[in-house]
N, C-alpha and C positions, 0 to 999 in steps of 0.2 A: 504494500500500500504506500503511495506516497507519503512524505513527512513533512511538514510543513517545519520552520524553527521562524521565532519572532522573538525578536532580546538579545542581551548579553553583548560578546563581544569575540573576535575574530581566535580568541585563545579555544574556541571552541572546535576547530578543525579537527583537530586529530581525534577527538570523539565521537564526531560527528561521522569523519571517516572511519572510526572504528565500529559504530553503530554501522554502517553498512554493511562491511564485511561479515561481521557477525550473524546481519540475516541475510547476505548472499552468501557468504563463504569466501575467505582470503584470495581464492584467483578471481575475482569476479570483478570484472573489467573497468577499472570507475573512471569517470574522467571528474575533474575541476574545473570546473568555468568561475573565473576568479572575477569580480566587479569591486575594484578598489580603488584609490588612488595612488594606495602605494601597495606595492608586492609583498610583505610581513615573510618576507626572502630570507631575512637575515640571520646568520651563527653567532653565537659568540665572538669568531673572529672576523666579524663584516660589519656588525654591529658601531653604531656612534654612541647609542643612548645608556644602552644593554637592555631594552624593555621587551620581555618578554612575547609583549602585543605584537613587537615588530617580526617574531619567529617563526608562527603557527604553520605557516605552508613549507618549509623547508624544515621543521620537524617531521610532518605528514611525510615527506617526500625522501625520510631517510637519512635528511643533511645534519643535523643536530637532537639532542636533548634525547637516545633512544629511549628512554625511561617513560618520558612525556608520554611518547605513542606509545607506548607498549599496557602503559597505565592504561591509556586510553581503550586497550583490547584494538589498536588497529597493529594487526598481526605484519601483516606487510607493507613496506613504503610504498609511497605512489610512485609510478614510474615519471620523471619530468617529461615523458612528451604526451602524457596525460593531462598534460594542466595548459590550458588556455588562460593567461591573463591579458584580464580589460581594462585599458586607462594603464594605471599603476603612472601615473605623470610626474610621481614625484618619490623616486629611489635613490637608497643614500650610495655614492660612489662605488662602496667593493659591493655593495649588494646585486648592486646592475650587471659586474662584471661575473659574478656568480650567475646570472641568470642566465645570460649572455652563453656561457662557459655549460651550460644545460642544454636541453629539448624543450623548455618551455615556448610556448608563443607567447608572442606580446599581438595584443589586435586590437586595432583602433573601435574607440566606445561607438564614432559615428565616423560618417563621412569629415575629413578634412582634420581629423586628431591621428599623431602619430601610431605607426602598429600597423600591424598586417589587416585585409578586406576579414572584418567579424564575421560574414554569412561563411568565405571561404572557411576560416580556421574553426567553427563551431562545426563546420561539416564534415570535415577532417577530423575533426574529434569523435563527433558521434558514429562514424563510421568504425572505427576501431573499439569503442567502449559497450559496454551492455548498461550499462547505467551514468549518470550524468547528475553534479553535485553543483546545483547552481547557487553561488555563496554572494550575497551582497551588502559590501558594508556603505552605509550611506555616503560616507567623504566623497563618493565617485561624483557624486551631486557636486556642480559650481557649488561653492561657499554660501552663494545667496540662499539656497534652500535647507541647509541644516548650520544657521550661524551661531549655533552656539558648541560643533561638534567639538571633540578634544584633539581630535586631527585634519580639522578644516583648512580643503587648503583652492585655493580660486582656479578660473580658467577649467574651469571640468566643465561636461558635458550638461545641457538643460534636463527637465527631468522628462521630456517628449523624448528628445535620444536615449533617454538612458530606459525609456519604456520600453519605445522603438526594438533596444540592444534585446532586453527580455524576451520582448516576443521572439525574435531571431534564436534564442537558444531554445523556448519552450517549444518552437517548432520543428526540433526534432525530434520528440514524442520521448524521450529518451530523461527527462530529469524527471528522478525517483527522490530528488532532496533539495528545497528552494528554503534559504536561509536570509534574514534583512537582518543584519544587527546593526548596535551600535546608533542607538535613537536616543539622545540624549533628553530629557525631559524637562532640566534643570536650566536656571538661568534665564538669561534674556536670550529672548529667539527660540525660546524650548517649546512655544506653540507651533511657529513654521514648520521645525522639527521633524516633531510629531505629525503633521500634516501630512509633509514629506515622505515620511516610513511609515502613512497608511497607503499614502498616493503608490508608491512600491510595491507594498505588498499587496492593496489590490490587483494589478496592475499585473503579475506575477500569477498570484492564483485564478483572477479571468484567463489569462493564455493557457496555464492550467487545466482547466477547465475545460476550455475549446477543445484541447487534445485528447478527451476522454468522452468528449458528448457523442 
């Protein structure tokens, strides 16, 4: 059954992927479609901040902390040319070259943002995967739609492209796990926010929806 997740924060991947495994079974094909503005790439030796927040997908992926995933119950790492990242517009220097030095994709959120054509490399995902882990952390939003986040960062995508991006992944019938975190409540700007990561996750579970009607 699909799963839906709403809350928290991007330290929840390797649970989240070990929750799949668990009811597929360790070989069972998953990809990552990552919507972020930055890649949470980093090891302790790529690291500028050392925040944990910035680690989650390169735990998943085998590159640090095996405890983390293991705790996690995700038995196996992801393989990197399983992971499609979207946006990531703002990575700290050795991070990029880590990614770089991978099988990741990088694909642009819309027309006319850096990254490879999104419809191609979601395609190319779903073709190889038996399941599809679509993770969205709000930041991918320009600034103006979540100004109160705690990694808000400008020049990102409207929230029409970043819909637009959704439907392009829901429409490979293939995501068994659509996630929004990181909706900050607090603060000045924590109604927009919230607006914001309802407008998502409607937005998400319609396309949802269409693929099962």
């Amino acid at each position: 059954k699909p799963v839906l997740v709403v809350g928290g924060t991007c330290d929840a991947v390797p649970g989240i992927v070990g929750g799949i495994q668990q009811a597929h079974g360790p070989a069972a094909k998953i990809g990552l479609v990552w919507f972020d503005a930055h890649g949470d790439f980093n090891t302790p030796r790529t690291t500028l901040s050392g925040m944990l927040g910035g680690m989650p997908v390169a735990v998943s992926a085998g590159l640090a902390y095996p405890e983390w995933r293991t705790l996690s119950r995700q038995e196996a790492p992801l393989p990197t040319d399983r992971i499609v990242m979207v946006d990531v517009r703002n990575l700290d220097p050795a991070e990029e070259q880590l990614i770089r030095a991978t099988d990741v994709t990088i694909a642009a959120p819309a027309p006319g943002f850096p990254g490879e054509d999104l419809q191609q490399a979601i395609d190319a995902l779903a073709e190889k995967c038996d399941i599809l882990y679509l993770h969205i952390d709000a930041d991918i939003l320009d600034g103006r739609y979540v100004p109160n986040h705690r990694t808000i960062e400008p020049n990102g995508p409207s929230m029409e492209q970043v819909q637009a991006a959704i439907d392009t992944v829901m429409n490979t019938g293939k995501v068994g796990v659509f996630a929004v975190v990181s909706i900050w409540t607090d603060g000045a700007g924590g109604v927009t926010a919230v607006e914001s990561g309802t407008q998502l996750v409607r937005a998400g579970v319609e396309a949802w929806a269409r693929q099962t009607a």
